[in-house]
Backbone as CSV, one residue per row, in Angstrom:
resi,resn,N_x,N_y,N_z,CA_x,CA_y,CA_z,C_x,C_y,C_z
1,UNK,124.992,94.492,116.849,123.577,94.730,117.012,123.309,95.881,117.989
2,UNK,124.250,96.322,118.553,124.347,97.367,119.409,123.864,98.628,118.628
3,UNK,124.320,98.983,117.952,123.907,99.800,116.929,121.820,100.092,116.181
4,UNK,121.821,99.225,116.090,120.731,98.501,115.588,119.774,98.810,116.819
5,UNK,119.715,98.050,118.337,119.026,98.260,119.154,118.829,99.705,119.965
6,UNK,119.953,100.614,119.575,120.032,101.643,120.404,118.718,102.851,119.048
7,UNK,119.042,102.257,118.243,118.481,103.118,116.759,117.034,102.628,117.159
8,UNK,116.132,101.268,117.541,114.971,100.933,117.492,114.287,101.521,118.864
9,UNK,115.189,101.753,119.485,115.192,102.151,121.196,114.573,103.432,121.024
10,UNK,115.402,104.443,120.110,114.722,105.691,119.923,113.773,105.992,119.167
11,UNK,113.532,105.294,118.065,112.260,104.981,117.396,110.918,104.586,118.260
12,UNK,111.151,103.964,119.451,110.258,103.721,120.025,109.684,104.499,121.196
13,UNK,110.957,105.231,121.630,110.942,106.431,122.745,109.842,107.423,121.813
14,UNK,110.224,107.685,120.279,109.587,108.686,119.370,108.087,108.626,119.502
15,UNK,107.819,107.239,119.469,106.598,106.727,119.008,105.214,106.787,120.236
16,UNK,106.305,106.137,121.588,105.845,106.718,122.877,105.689,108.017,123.293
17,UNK,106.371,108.868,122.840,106.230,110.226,123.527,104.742,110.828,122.255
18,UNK,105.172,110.290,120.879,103.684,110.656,120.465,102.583,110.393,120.276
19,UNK,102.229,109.305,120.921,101.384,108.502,121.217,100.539,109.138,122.733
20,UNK,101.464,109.488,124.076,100.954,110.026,124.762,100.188,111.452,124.430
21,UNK,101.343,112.409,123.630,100.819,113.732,122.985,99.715,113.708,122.733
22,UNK,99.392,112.978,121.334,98.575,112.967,120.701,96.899,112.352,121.473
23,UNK,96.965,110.862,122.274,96.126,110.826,123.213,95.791,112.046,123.730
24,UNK,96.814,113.041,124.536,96.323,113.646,125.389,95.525,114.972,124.417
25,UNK,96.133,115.535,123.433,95.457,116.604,123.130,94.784,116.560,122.122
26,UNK,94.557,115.263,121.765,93.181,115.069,120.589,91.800,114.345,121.329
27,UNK,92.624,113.051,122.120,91.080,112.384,122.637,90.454,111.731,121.804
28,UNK,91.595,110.840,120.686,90.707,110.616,119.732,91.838,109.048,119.754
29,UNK,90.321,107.809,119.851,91.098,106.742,120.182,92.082,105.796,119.357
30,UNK,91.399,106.069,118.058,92.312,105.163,116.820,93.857,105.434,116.773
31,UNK,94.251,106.773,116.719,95.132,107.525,116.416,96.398,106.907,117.382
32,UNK,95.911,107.033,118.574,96.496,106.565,119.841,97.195,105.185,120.137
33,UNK,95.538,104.392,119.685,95.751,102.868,119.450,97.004,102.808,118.628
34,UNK,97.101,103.335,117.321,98.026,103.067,116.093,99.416,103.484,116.310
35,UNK,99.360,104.529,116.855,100.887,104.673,117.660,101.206,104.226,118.963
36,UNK,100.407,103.926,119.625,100.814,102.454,120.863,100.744,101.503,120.482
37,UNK,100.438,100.863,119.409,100.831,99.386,118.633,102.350,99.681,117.715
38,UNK,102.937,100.780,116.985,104.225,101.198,117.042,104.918,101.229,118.060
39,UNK,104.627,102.094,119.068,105.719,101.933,120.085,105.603,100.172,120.062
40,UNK,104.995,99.771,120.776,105.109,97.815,120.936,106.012,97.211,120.273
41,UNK,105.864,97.431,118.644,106.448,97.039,117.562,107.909,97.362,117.521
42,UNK,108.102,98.773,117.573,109.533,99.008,117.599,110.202,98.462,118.905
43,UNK,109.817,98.610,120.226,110.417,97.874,121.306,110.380,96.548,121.167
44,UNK,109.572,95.953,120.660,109.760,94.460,120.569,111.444,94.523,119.524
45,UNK,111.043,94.946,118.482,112.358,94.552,117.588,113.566,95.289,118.568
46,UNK,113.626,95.770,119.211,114.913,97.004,119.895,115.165,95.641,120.866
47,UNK,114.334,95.133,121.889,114.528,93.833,122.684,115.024,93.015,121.861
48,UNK,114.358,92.621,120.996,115.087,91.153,119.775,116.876,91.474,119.873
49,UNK,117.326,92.975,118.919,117.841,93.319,118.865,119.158,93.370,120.439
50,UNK,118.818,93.768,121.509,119.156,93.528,122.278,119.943,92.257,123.205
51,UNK,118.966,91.732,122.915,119.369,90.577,123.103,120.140,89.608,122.665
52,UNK,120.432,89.600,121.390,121.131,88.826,120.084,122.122,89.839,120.530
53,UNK,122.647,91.187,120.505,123.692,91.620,121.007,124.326,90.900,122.539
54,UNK,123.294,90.899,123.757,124.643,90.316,124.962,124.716,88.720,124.438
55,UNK,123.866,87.999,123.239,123.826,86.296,122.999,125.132,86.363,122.524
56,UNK,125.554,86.915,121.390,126.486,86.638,120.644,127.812,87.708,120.603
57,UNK,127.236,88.770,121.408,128.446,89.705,121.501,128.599,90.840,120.283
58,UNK,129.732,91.497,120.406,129.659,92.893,119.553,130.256,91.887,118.332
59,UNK,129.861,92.846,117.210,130.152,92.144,116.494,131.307,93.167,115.504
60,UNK,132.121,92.884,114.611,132.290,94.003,114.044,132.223,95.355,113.388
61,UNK,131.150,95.433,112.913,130.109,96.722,112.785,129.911,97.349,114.129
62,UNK,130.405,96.994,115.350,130.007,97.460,116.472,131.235,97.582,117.188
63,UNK,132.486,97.233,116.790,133.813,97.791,117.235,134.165,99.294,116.364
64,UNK,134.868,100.049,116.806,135.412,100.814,116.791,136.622,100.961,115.808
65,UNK,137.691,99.709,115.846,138.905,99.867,115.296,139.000,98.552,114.555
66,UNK,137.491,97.736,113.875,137.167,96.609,113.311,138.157,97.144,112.112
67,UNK,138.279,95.953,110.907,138.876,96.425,109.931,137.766,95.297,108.777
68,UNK,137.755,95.892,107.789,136.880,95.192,106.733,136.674,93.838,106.911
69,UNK,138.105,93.715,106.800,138.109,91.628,106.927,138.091,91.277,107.763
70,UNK,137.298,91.866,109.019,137.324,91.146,110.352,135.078,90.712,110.680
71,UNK,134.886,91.102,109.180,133.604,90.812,109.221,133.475,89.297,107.852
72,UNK,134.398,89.316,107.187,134.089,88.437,106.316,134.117,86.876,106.679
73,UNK,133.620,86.148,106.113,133.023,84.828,106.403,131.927,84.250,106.426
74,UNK,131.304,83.463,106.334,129.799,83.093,106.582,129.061,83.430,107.754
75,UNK,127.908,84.283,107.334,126.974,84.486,108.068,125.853,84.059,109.013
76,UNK,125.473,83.847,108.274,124.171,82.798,109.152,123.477,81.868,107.780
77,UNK,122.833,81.257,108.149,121.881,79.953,107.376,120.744,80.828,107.279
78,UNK,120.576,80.972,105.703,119.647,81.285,105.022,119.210,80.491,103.901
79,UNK,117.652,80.101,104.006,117.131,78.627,103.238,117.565,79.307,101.574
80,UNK,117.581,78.249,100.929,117.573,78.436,99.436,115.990,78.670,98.904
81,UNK,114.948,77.782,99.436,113.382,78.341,98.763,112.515,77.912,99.561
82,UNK,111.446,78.627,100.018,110.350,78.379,100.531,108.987,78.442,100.488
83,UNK,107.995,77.133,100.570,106.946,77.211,99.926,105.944,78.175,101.259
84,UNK,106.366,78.580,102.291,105.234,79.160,103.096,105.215,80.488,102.961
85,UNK,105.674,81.575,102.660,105.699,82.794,102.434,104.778,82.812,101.597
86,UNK,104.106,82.176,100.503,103.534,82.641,99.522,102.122,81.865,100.258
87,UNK,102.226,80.821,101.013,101.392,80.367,102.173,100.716,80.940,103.007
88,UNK,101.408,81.800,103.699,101.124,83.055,104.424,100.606,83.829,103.631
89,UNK,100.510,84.476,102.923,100.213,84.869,101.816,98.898,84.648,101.751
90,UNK,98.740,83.301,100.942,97.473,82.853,100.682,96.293,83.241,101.577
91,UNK,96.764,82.162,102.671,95.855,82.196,103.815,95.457,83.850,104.901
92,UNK,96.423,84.954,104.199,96.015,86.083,104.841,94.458,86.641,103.813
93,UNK,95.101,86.362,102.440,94.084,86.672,101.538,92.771,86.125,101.879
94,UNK,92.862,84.851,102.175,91.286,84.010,102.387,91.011,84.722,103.989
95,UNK,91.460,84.760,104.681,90.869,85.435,105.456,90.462,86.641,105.733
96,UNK,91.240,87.549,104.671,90.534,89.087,104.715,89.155,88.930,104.016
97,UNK,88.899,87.816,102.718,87.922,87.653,102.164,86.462,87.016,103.182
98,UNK,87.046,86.108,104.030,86.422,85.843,104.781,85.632,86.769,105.536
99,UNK,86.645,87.666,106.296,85.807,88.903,106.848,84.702,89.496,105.924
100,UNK,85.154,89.368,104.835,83.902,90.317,103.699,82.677,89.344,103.846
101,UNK,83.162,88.094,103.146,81.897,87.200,102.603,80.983,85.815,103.827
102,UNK,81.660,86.157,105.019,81.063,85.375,105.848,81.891,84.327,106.962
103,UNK,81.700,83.765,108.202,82.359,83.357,108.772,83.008,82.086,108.782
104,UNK,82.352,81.255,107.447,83.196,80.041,107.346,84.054,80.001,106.384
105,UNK,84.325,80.945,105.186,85.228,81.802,105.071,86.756,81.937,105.675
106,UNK,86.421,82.803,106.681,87.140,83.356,107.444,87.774,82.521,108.163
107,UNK,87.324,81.220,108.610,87.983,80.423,109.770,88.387,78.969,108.848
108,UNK,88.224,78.946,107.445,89.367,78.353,106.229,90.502,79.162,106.415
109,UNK,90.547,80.721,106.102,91.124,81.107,106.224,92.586,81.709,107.307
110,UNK,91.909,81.390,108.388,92.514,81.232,109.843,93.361,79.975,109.851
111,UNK,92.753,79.189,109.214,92.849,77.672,109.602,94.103,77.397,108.735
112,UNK,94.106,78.312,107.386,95.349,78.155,106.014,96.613,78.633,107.140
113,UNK,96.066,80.288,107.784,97.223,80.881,108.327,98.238,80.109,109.032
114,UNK,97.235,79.435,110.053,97.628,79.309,111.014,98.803,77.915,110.688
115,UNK,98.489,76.908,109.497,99.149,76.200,109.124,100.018,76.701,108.278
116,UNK,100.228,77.602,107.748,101.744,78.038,107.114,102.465,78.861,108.055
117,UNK,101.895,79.672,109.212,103.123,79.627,109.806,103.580,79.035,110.903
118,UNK,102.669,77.982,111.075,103.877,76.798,111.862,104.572,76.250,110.856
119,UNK,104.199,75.808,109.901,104.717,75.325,108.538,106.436,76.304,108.598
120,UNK,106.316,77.610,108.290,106.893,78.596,107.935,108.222,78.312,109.220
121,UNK,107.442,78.633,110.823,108.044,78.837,112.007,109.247,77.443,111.951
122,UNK,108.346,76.174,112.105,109.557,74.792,112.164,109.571,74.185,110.838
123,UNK,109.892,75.334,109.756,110.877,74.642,108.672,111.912,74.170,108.519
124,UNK,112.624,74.554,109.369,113.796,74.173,109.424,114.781,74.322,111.293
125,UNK,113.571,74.230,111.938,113.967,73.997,113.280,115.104,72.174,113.676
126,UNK,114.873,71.641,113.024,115.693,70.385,113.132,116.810,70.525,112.555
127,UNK,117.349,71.461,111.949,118.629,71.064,110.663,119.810,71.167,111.679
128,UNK,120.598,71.452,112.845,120.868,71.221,113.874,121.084,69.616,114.278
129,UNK,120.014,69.126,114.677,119.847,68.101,115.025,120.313,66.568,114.092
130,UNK,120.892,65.687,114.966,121.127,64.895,114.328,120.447,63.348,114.302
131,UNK,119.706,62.885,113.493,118.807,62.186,112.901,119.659,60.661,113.500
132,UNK,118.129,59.428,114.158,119.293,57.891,114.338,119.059,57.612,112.703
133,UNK,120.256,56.744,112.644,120.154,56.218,111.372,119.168,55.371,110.665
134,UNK,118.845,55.311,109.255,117.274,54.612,108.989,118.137,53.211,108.669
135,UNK,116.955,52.048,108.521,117.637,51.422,107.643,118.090,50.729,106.937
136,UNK,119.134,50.358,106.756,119.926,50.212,105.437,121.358,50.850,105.426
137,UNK,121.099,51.913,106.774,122.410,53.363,106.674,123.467,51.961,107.729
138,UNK,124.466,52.064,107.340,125.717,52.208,108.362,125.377,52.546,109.931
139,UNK,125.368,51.445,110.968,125.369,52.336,112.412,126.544,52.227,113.112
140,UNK,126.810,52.657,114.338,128.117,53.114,114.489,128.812,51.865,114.708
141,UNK,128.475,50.619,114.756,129.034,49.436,114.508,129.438,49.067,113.609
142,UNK,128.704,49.528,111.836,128.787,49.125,111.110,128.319,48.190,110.641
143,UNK,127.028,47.883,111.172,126.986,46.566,110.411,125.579,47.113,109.707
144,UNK,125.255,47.859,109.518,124.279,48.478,108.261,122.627,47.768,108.513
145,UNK,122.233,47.418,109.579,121.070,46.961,109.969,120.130,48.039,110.228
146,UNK,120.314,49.184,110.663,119.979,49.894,111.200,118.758,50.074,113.004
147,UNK,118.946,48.351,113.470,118.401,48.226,114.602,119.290,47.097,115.023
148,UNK,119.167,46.765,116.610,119.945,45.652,116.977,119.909,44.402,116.593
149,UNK,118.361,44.302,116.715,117.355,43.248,116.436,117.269,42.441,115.070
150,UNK,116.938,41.020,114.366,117.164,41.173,112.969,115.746,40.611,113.352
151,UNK,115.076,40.763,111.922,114.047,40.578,112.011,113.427,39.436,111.113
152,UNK,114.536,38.587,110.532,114.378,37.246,110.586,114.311,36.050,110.581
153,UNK,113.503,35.444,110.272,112.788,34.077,110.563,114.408,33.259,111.151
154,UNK,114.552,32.072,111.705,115.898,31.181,111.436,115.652,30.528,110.556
C-alpha cells in the first residue's frame, strides 16, 4: 500500500497547490470550494492508504525482490451479494427528488439513505465473531440444551 499512498499523497499535494492558485488569482468561490473538497478526498484515501500500510505491513507489490508467488493466496473477504448498494442507490434518488419536489420528500429520502448505509456499513461487521449456541445446538458439554436451566415442569 506504500505505493498506493505515496501516488494519493501527490494527487493531493496537486490538488492543494491548485486550489490555492486558482483561489488566489480568480477570487472565484465555487472553483476553490471544488478543489479543496479534492484535496480532502484524495488525503483522506492517501491516510486510509497509509495506514493499512504500517497495520499490515509491505506487502508484496511493495518489495523490491517479491517474486509472483509470493503474492498468491487468499485475499481478503469479499461478500458474494448485496442488497444495499442498490439501497443506497435508491434512497440517493428519493432524495435528490426530494430537493426538487419538497421537504417531506427529501427527509423519506434521508431517512432511506441513512438506513442503507448502516444497513450497507454493519453487513457483515459480526462474521468474525462467534455466536453462544441457540437451542437445540450442542454446548460445550454436550448435552444439546442450549441453557443450563431445563425448563421443565417435574
Amino acid at each position: 500500500m506504500r505505493t498506493e499512498a505515496r501516488l494519493f499523497t501527490g494527487v493531493a499535494a496537486f490538488f492543494a497547490t491548485t486550489a490555492v492558485l486558482y483561489g488566489w488569482w480568480s477570487a472565484e468561490p465555487a472553483g476553490t470550494a471544488a478543489l479543496t473538497v479534492a484535496f480532502l478526498m484524495a488525503s483522506l484515501v492517501a491516510f486510509f492508504f497509509r495506514v493499512q500500510h504500517r497495520r499490515r505491513g509491505p506487502r508484496a507489490q511493495d518489495l523490491d525482490d517479491a517474486e509472483v508467488a509470493d503474492s498468491a493466496g487468499p485475499l481478503d473477504f469479499f461478500p458474494p451479494h448485496s442488497p444495499w448498494p442498490i439501497t443506497i442507490a435508491l434512497g440517493a434518488v428519493v432524495l435528490a427528488l426530494g430537493i426538487v419536489y419538497g421537504l417531506w420528500l427529501a427527509l423519506i429520502g434521508f431517512g432511506l439513505l441513512a438506513l442503507a448505509v448502516c444497513g450497507f456499513v454493519f453487513q457483515y461487521a459480526d462474521r468474525g465473531v462467534q455466536r453462544p449456541s441457540s437451542p437445540g445446538e450442542p454446548d460445550e458439554d454436550g448435552s444439546g440444551s442450549g441453557s443450563s436451566t431445563s425448563t421443565r415442569s417435574p
